[in-house]
N, C-alpha and C positions, 0 to 999 in steps of 0.2 A: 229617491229614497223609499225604500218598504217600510210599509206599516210595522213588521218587528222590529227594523233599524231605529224607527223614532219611538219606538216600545223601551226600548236600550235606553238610548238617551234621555227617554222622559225620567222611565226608572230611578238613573244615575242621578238628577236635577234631584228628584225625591228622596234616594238614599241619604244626601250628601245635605239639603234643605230640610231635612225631616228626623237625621241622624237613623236610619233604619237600614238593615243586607239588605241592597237591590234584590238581592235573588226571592226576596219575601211579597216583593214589589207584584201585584197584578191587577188585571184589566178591572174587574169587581170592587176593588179594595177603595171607600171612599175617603176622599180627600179631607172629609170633615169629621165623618166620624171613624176612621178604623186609623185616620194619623194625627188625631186630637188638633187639627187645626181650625185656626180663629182667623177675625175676618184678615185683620194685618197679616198673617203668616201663608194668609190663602194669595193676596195680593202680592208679595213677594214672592211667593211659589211661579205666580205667574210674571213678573218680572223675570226669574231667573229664566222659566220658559221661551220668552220674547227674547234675551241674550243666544240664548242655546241657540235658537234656529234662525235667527235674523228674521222674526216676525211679527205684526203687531197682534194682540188681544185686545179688545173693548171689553173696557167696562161691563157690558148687558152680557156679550159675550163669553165672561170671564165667570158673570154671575150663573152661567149656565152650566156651567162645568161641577161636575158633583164626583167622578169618580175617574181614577187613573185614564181608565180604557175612553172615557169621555175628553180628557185632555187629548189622549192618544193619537185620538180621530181627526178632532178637531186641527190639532199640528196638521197631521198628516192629508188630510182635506185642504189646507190651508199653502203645502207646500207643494200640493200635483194639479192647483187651477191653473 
């Protein structure tokens, strides 16, 4: 899968979790403050994520994640080892 493919999907998770147009969705755009989320809605965000791609996130690793293109990666790093 390419990193725009799981760009797509993360997007969709956030369009659909966050009620926002995917198409407004980007790399920069943070998860905490440009989509007003809290810690529960951050942790759900990353549930949904773990569903989408059949993968796990940790806790520490989960805390690390601050902006779309940082989920992005991370997916994408997680699903080419």
């Amino acid at each position: 899968m390419t990193r725009e493919e799981v760009f797509s999907k993360v997007a969709g998770v956030i369009a659909n979790h966050f009620e926002i147009d995917p198409e407004k969705v980007t790399d920069q755009m943070s998860i905490k403050d440009d989509l007003n989320a809290d810690s529960i809605s951050v942790m759900e965000f990353v549930l949904e994520l773990e569903d989408e791609f059949g993968t796990e996130i940790s806790d520490e690793d989960a805390e690390q994640i601050e902006t779309v293109g940082g989920a992005v990666d991370y997916v994408y790093n997680r699903l080419n080892k």
